[in-house]
N, C-alpha and C positions, 0 to 999 in steps of 0.2 A: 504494500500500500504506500502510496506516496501524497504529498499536500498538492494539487493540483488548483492554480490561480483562474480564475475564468472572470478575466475584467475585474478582480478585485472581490468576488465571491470564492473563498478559497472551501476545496473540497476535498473529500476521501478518494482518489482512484487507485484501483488496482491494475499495477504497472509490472504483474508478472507476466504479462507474456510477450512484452516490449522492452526492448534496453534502455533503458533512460539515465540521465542524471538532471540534477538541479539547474535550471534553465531552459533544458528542454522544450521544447514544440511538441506537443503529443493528441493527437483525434482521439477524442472519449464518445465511448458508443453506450452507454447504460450503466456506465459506470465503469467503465475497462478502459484504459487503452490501448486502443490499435494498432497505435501511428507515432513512430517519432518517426520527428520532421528539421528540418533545418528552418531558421527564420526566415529566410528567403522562401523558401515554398508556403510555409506558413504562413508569410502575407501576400504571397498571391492569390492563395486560397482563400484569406479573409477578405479581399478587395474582390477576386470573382463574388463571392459569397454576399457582398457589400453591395454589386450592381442588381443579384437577384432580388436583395429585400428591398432597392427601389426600387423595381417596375413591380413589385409584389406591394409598394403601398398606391396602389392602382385602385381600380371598386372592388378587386376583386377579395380583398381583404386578407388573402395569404398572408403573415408577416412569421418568417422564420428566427429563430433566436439563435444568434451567431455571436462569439466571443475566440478571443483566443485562447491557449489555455497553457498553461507553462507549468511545469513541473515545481515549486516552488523550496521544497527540502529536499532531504536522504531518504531513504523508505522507511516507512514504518514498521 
């Protein structure tokens, strides 16, 4: 388990089946993460991510909740 930042909401994920350390870029899916990432890809992903929830604040009223999420300690 490691402290996972998401915008400043800091959480429990379980980071065993991903290599990580402290600072990390990592995609959390239900609580796990999937994905370590380098910040480069992790903010292209957040700016892709960033155009979809504007044409999602449309009528259509989709709005996705997108954050980055960084590893923030050592594991617990």
């Amino acid at each position: 388990m490691a402290r996972v930042d998401f915008a400043g909401n800091v959480a429990r994920v379980n980071v065993g089946v991903v290599d990580t350390r402290p600072g990390d870029y990592v995609l959390v899916h239900a609580g796990c993460a999937i994905e370590s990432m380098s910040e480069e890809k992790a903010m292209e992903i957040l700016e892709i991510f960033g155009e979809i929830a504007d044409a999602a604040n449309e009528p259509s009223g989709f709005a996705p909740q997108i954050s980055d999420a960084r590893v923030k300690g050592g594991a617990e």
